[in-house]
N, C-alpha and C positions, 0 to 999 in steps of 0.2 A: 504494500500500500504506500510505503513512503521512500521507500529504494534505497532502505539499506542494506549496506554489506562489508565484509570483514574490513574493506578499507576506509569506511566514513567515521569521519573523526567527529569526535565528542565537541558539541560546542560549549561556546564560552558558558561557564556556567551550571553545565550540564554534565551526564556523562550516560553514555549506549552500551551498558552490561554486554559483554560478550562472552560464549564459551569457551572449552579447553581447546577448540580448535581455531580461535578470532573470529567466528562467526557473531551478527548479532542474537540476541538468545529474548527476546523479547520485553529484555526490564527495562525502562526509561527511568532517570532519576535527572528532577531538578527541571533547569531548563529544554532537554533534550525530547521533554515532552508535547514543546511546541512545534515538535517536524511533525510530528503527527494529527495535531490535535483538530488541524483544519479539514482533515479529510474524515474525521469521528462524528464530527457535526453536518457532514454537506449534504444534510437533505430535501429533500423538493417540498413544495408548502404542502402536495399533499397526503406527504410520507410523514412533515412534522404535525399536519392536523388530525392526522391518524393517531399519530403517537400519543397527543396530547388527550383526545378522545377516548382512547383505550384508559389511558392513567384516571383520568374521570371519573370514567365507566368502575373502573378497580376501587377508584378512593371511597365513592359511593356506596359501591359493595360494601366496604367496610364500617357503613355507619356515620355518624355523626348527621353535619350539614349537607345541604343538598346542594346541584351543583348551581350557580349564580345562573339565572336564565340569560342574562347580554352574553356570557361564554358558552351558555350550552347551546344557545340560539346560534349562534355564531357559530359554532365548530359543524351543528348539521345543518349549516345551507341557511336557518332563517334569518328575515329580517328585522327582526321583533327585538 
């Protein structure tokens, strides 16, 4: 996802855990977290209004408050 590999250096700040053989090995620590961080979030509005719909839908499930009608309206389509 973010192309690294045995030769990408640790930026300022940061540093790309690598294994017993120089590969990266998947830990980010610190700043080195920001190579990746923009492709964790790149999703279309309506893969994030899914998302946000499903959490909703979950928080609901669990009780308490209901969801505010200007965001639930919102998230299925009304204008209300």
């Amino acid at each position: 996802m973010a192309n690294f590999h045995w030769d990408t250096k640790n930026p300022d700040y940061g540093k790309i855990s690598k294994d017993e053989t120089g590969e990266p090995d998947g830990h980010l620590y610190e700043k080195a977290m920001d190579l990746v961080i923009r492709h964790v979030y790149d999703f279309t509005k309506e893969q994030k209004r899914e998302l946000f719909a499903n959490f909703l839908t979950h928080a609901a499930s669990l009780g308490g408050h209901e969801c505010p009608r200007f965001i639930c309206n919102g998230i299925n389509g009304n204008s209300e």
